[in-house]
C-alpha positions in Angstrom: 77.4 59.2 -28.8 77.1 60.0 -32.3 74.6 58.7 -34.8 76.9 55.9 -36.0 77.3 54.8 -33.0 73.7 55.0 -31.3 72.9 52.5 -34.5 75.5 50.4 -34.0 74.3 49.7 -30.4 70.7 49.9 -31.1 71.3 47.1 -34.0 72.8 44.9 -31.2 70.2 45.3 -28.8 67.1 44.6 -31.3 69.6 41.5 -32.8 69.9 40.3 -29.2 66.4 40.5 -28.8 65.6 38.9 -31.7 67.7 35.7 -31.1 65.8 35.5 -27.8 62.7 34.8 -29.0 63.1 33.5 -32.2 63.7 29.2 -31.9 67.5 28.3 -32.4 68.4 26.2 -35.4 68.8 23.2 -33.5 65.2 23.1 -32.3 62.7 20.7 -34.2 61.3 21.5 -36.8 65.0 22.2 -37.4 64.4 23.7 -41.7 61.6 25.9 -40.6 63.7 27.7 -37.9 66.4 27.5 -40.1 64.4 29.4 -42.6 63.7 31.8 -40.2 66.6 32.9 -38.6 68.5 32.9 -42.4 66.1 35.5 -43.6 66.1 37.4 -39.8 70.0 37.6 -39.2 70.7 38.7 -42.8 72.3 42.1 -42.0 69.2 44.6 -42.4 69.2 48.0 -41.3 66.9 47.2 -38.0 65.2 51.0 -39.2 62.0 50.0 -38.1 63.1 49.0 -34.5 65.6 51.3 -34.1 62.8 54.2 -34.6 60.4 52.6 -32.5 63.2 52.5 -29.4 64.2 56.2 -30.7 60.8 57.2 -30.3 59.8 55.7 -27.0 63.2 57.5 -25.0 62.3 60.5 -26.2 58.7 60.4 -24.6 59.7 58.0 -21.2 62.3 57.0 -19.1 61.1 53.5 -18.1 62.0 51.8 -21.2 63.0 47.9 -20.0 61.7 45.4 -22.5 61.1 48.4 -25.4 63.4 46.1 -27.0 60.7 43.3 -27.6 58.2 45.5 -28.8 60.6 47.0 -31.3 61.8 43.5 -32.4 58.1 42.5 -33.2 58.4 45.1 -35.9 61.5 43.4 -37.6 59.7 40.1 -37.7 57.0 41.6 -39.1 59.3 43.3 -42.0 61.1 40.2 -42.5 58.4 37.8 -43.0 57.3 40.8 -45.8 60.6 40.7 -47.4 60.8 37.0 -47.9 56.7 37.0 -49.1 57.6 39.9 -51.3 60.7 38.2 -53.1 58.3 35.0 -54.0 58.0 34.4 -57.9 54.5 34.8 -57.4 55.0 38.5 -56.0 58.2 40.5 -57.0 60.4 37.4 -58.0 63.7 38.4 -57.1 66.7 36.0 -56.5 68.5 38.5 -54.2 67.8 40.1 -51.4 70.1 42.1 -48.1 73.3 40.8 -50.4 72.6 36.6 -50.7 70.3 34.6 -52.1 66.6 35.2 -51.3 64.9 32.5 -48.4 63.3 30.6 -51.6 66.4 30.2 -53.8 67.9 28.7 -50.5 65.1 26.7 -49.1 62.7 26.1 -51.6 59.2 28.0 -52.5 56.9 26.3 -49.7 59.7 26.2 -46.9 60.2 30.3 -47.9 56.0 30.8 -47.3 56.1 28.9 -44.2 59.2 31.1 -42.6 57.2 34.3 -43.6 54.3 33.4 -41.6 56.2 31.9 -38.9 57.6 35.5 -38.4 54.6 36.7 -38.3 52.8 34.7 -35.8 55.7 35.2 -33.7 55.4 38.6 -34.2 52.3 38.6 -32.2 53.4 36.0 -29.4 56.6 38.4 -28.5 53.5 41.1 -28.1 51.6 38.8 -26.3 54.5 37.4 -23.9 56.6 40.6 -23.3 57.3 40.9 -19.8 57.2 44.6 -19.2 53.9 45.8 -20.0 50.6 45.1 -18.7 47.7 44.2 -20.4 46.3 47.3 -21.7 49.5 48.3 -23.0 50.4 45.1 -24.5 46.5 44.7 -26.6 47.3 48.1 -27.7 50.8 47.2 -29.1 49.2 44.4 -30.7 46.0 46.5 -32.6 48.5 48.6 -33.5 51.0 46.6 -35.5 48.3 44.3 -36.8 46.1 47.4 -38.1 49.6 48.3 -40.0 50.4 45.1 -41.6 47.0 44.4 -42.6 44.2 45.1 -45.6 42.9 48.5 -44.4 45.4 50.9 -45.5 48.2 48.9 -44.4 51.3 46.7 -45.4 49.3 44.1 -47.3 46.6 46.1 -49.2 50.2 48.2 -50.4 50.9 45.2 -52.2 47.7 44.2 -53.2 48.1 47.7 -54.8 51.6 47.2 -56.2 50.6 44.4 -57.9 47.6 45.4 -59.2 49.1 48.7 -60.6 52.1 46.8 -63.1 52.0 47.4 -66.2 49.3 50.6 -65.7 50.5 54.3 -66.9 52.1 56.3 -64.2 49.5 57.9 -61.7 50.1 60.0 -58.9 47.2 58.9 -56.9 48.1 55.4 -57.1 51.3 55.8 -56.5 50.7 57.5 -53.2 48.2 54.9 -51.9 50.5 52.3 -52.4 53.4 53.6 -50.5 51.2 55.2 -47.3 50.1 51.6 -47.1 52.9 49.3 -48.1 55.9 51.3 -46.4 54.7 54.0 -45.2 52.0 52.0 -42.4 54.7 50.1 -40.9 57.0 53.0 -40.2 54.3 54.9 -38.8 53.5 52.4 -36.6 56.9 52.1 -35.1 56.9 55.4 -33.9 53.6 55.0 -32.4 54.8 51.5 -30.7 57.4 53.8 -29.3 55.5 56.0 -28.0 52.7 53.8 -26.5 55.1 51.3 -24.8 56.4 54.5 -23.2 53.1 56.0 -22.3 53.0 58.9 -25.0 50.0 61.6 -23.9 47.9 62.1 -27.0 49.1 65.1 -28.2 52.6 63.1 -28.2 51.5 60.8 -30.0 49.7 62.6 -32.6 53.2 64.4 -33.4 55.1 60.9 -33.6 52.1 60.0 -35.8 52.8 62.9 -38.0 56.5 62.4 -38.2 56.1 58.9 -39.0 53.7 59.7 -42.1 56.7 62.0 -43.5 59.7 60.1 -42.8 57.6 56.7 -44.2 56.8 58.9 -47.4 60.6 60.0 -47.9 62.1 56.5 -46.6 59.8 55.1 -49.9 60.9 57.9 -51.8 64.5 57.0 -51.6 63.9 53.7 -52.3 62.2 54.4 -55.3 65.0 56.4 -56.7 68.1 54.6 -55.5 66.7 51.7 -57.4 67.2 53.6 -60.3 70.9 54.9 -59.4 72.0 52.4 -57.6 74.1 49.0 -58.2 73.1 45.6 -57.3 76.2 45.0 -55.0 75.4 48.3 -53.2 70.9 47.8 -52.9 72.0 44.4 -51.5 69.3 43.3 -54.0 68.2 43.7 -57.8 68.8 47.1 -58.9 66.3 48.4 -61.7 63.5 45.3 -60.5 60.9 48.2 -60.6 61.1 49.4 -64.2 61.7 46.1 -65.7 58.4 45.3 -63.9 57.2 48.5 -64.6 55.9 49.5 -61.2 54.7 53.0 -60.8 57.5 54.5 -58.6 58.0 58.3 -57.8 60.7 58.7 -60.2 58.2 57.0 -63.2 56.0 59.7 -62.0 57.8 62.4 -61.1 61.1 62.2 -62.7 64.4 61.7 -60.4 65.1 65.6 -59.8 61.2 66.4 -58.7 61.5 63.1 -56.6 64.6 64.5 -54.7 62.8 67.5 -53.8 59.8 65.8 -52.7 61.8 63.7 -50.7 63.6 66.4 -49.0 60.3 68.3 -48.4 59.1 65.2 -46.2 62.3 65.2 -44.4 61.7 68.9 -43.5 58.0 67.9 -42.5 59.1 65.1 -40.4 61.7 67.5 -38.4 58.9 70.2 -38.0 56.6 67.4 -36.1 59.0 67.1 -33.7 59.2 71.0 -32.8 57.0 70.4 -29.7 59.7 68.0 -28.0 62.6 70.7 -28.7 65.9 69.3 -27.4 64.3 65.9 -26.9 63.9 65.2 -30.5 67.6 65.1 -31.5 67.9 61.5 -32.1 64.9 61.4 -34.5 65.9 64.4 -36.5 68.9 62.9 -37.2 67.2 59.5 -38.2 64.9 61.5 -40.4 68.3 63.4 -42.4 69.8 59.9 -42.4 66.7 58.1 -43.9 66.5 60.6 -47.0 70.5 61.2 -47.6 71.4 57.6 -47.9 72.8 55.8 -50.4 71.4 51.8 -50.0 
């Protein structure tokens, strides 16, 4: 199975997981789950998940229900996504090609799908069928400690925000991204890994290569807002200049960004040099991560 194609499966599996658990339309409140699902089942990449499923078959073989796990990571993103595009935050009116959740439902009804996604988040941790206790707490410490204020998804923003409108700096710059991407893409290989019993030495190495690709992943993002169209981002092109955000290219400049970028993809592979053969899937997700073009 090629890459393509491994995606293309993955995608279904995480999708079908996802319309499990999250409430159909039909279920009252009907405009908050509504809300929800509009945001959830609006064509995203599933990266997230689809590295945290990557990364547990390449430790285990007992994977049933690796699915959920992975899925409380895109519910997590999500809910970020639609916070992120507010008018009080990043203000955009686009986002994964349509209108963003509060051009469609309305400022408050927006909020209140964001943190429904979260908290359900946390229930699919806490309800999962197929693994025990331990397991599931340690699921759950681990995607909360990336999402939150200590060096993870949310003090990212707080950092973003803060850092509008300040001269380019390096060191700010990287303390945003390690928290604001780069935490939650971390964490999905570590999921991974402890939903499929990683030793610790395996887990260290999915730690490392999660740093690296989270690092390049931002990277990219950073400078294919600056090449790329509207119609191909799927959202605002050129939002981070106009709002003058301190990005790797503002820093760097777009050919130094490219490199750095491709130094973290080479990073990433060398983590995975203890699983040899194993780590095929991964490596390709880490080359696919840094050459893409939305």
């Amino acid at each position: 199975m090629n890459l393509s194609e491994y995606i293309h499966r993955q995608r279904r599996l995480v999708d079908a997981a996802l319309d499990r658990w999250a409430p159909s339309e039909l279920t009252p409140p009907q405009i908050i789950h509504r809300a929800m699902r509009y945001s959830l089942f609006a064509g995203g990449k599933r990266i997230r998940p689809i590295l945290c499923i990557a990364a547990a078959e390449m430790v285990g073989d007992h994977l049933e229900g690796v699915e959920d796990a992975a899925c409380s990571l895109e519910l997590i993103h999500t809910y970020s996504l639609i916070h992120d595009d507010l008018p009080a935050l990043d203000n955009d009116d686009f986002r994964r090609g349509r209108p963003t959740s509060h051009k469609v439902f309305g400022e408050a009804m927006a909020i209140l799908a964001g943190d429904s996604l979260l908290t359900l988040a946390f229930h699919v941790l806490s309800a999962m069928d197929h693994a025990g206790p331990e397991r599931r707490n340690r699921l759950a410490l681990e995607l909360s400690a990336a999402a939150g204020t200590v060096g993870g998804m949310i003090a990212g923003q707080v950092h973003d925000l803060e850092g509008e409108g300040k001269a380019p700096d390096a060191d700010l710059l990287n303390q945003i991204h390690r928290a604001k991407t780069g935490a939650l893409l971390r964490a999905s290989l570590r999921m991974g890994a402890i939903f499929a019993g990683a030793s610790d030495t395996e887990l260290e190495a999915l730690s490392c290569y999660g740093e690296h690709v989270g690092l390049a992943f931002q990277i990219v993002d950073d400078i294919l807002d600056v090449e790329q169209s509207s119609e191909a981002l799927g959202k605002t092109a050129g939002k981070d200049a106009a709002q003058h955000k301190i990005t790797f290219p503002a820093v760097y400049g777009l050919e130094r960004s490219r490199a750095m970028a491709e130094q973290e993809r080479l990073r990433a592979r060398q983590s995975l040099q203890p699983f040899g053969p194993r780590a095929a899937r991964l490596l390709e997700l880490a080359d696919l991560i840094v050459q893409r073009k939305a």
